[in-house]
N, C-alpha and C positions, 0 to 999 in steps of 0.2 A: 504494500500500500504506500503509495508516494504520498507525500507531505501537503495538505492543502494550500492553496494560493490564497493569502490574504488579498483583502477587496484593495483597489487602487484605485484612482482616479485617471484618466489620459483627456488628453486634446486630441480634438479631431482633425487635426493638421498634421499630427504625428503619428506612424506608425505602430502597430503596438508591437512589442518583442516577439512575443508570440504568436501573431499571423503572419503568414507568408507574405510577401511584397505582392501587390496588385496588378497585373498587368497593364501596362500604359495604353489605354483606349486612343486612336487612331483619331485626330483633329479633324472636326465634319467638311467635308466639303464645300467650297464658296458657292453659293448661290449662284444660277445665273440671273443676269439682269433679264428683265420681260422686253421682248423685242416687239414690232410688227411684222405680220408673217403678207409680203407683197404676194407673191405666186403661189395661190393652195397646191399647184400642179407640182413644183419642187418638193412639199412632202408628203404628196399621196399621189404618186404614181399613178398614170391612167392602167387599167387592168391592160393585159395583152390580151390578143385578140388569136386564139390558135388557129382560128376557120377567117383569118383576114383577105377579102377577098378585095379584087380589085373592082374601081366603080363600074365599069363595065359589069362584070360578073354580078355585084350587088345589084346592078336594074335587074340583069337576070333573075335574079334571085325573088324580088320583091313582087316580078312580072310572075312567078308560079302560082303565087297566092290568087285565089278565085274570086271575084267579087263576090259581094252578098247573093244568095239564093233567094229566089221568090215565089214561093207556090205557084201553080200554073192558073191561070182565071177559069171558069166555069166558062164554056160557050158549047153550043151544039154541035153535036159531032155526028156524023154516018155510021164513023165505026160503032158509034154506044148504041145506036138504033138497031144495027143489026146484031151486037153483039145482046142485047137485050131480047130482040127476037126470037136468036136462034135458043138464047136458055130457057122461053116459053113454051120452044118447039120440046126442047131435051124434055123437059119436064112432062109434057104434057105425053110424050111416049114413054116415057118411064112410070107414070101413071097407068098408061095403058096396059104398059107390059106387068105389072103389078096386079094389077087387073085381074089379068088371063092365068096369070099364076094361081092367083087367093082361090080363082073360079074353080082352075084344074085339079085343084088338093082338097078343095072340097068334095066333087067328086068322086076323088079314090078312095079317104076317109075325112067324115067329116071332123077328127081332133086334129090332122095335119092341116087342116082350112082355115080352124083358129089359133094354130101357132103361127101359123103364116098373117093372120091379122095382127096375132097380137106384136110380132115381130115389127110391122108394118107401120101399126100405130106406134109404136115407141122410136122407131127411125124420123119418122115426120115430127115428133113430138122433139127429139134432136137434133132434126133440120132447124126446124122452129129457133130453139136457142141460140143455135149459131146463127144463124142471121138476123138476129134481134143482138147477138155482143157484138158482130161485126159494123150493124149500121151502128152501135154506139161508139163501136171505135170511131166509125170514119167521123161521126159530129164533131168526137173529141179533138180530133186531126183537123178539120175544118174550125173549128171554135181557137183550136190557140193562133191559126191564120189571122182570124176577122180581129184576135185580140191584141197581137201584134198591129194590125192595120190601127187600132183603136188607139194605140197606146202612141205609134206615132205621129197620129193625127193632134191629139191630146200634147204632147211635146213641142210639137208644130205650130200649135197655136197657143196655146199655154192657157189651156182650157181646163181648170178645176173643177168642174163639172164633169168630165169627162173623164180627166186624169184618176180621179176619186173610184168609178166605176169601171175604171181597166185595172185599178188596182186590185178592188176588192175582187175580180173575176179573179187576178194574180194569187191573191191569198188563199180563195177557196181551191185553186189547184195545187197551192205548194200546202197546205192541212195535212196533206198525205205523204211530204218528204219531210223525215226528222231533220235533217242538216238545214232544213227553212227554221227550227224553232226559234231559234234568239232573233231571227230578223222580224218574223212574226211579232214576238212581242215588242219588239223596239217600233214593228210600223203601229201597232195598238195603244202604243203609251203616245207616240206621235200624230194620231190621227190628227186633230183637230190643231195642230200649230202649225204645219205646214199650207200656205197661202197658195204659192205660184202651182199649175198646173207639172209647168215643166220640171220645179224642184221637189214635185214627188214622185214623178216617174223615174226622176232620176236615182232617189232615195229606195224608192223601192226596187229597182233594178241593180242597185248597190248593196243591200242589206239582201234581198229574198237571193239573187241570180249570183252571188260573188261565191257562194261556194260551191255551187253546182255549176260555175265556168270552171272552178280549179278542180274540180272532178272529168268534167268533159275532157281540160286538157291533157289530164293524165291517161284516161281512156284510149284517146288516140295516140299519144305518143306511146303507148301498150302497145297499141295495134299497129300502129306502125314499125317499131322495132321488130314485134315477130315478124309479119312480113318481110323486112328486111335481111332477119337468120336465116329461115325458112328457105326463102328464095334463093340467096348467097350459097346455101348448101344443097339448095334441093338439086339431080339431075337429071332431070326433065323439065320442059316448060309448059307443058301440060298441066303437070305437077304446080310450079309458080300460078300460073293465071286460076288454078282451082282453087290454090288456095289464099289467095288475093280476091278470090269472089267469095269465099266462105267470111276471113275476116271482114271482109268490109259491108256485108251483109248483120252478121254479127256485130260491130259497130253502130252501124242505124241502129238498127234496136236499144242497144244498149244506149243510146243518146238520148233515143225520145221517151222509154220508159225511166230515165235519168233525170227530166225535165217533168212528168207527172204525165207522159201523154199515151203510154197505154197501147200498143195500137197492138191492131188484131190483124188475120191474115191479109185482108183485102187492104189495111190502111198500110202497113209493112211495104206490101206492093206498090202500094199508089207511091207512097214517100222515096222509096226506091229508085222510080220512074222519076220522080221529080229531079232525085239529087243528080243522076244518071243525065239528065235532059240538061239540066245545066250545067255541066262538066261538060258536056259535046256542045253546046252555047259556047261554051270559054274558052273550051282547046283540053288537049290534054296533057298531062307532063312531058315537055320535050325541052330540056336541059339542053344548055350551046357547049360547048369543048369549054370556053374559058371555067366557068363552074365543074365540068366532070374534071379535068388536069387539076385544079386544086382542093377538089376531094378526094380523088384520085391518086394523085401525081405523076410525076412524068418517066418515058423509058420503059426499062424495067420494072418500078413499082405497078405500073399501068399497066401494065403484061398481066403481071401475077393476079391483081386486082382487077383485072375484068367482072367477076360476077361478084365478090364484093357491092363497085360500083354499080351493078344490076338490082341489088338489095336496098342501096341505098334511094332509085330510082323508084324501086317500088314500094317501100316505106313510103315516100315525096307521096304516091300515089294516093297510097292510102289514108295521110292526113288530107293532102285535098279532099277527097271525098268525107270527109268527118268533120272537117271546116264546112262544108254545106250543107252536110245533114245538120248542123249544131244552130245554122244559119235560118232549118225549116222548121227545126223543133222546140225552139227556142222560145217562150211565149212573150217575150218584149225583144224590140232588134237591141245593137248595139248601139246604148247615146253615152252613159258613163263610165260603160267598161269598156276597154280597147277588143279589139277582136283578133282573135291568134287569126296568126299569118302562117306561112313556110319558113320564117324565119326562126320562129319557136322552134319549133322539131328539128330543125337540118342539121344542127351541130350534134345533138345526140344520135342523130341519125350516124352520121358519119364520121364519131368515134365509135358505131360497132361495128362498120364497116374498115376500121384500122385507117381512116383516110391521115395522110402527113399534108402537113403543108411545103408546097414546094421550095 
């Protein structure tokens, strides 16, 4: 047992005996004086651009993108007359021959007469249905037309009256997509302060449509990239164009049931024809050399890269086609969202495609 330490006194200027020497802490550094910063570009570099194309190639580029889509107008047509015709003729022989059947199994026996009715009766009773969900597709299909037309007529003039009941048509269709709930409530608590026509179509096409454009764009840039694998590795083009009609069939759909609009076979079809119809209006994907060489690249990468750049061409494709479907299904056009272009897609496009820049 060592010898206790009686109590002392010390200064705090001095050392004590018995604690180690302190390590000498390192003088703070000078401050610097506050400058003014003249050029923000000096210290935040513009990003670089790895898909930097030349302006040439950028009109290219900008030129892929499809104008807005416009449903087709209703006017008379020959072909709906007789194509109407002839399905009153099918029917009414298929009737017939239903007919002769029910007649003939009656008959041989009469319990094969009434399975044959009662068969009969439950097909018609099925017919029925379907064509009572199909013309509601097609209203549904026609209604976010007329409400589109509504909504920028209402913009156009900057008609609250108007703007009010293209909206609320807007809400009772988005009821049914959860990703509308918060814009919902926020157009609900907003009703009554919003004045100008124009700055509630605008708001509600901001709040209801901004998450279901950021869903559409991902949709397509989906379907476009697989397109793009698919194709690049598929070896047949048989193979590519089936399955470039499968996704981009698949796409529609997924767009307009995306947007609340449902559609059923005949409206699928119609919408199909429409996007189809204006694509062959606008042109088709036809890329210049300046664009495919710097997706591409030149020489021997361009060799190797042939059907790469093939993938990539039909990716291009297939977002066009999903920029006009998005363009028909869309129940307000575009006034305060920007609307994707070929520009969005191209760069991811063609880093799966391995493109360098030259």
């Amino acid at each position: 047992m060592s010898e206790k330490r009686k109590p002392a006194s010390f200064r705090v200027d001095q050392p004590v005996a018995d604690e180690p020497a302190r390590i000498a802490e390192p003088a703070p550094a000078p401050q610097r004086r506050p400058t003014a910063i003249k050029d923000i570009a000096v210290v935040t570099p513009a990003a670089v651009d790895v898909f930097d194309l030349d302006p040439e190639a950028a009109n290219e580029l900008d030129a892929l993108t499809p104008p807005p889509a416009l449903a087709n107008k209703k006017r008379f047509s020959f072909a709906s007359v007789f194509t109407g015709a002839l399905g009153i003729l099918v029917s009414l022989a298929l009737g017939l021959w239903a007919d002769n059947l029910i007649r003939t199994l009656f008959e041989r026996a009469p319990w094969l007469g009434w399975v044959a009715l009662g068969v009969t009766i439950l097909g018609a009773l099925a017919l029925i249905a379907i064509v009572i969900r199909e013309t509601l597709a097609l209203r549904r299909l026609s209604s976010v037309q007329h409400l589109r037309d509504e909504a920028a007529k209402a913009a156009a003039e900057n008609d609250p009256v108007q703007a009010k009941a293209a909206v609320a048509k807007l809400v009772s269709i988005a009821e049914t997509l959860p990703a509308t709930a918060k814009g919902r409530a926020l157009l609900h608590d907003l009703r009554d302060d919003v004045i100008d026509g124009r700055d509630l179509i605008r708001l509600s096409e901001t709040e209801l449509l901004r998450p279901l454009d950021r869903q559409a764009r991902e949709m397509i840039l989906a379907a476009s990239k697989r397109v793009s694998i698919v194709t690049a590795v598929s070896p047949r083009a048989l193979v590519d164009i089936g399955y470039v009609v499968f996704e981009s069939a698949r796409l529609i759909r997924r767009l307009s049931e995306l947007y609340g609009g449902r559609p059923g076979t005949l409206g699928f079809l119609k919408l199909t024809r429409n996007v189809i119809a204006h694509l062959a209006v606008t042109g088709t994907v036809a890329m210049g050399d300046s664009i495919i060489q710097q997706l591409v690249g030149h020489g021997l990468a361009a060799r190797l890269s042939a059907r790469l750049g093939e993938g990539v061409i039909n990716g291009l494709m297939t977002a066009r086609i999903g920029i006009s479907a998005m363009d028909l299904v869309r129940p307000f056009p575009f006034n305060a969202e920007k609307r994707p272009g070929i520009g969005d897609f191209i760069g991811d496009l063609a880093r799966i495609g391995g493109a360098k820049k030259p």
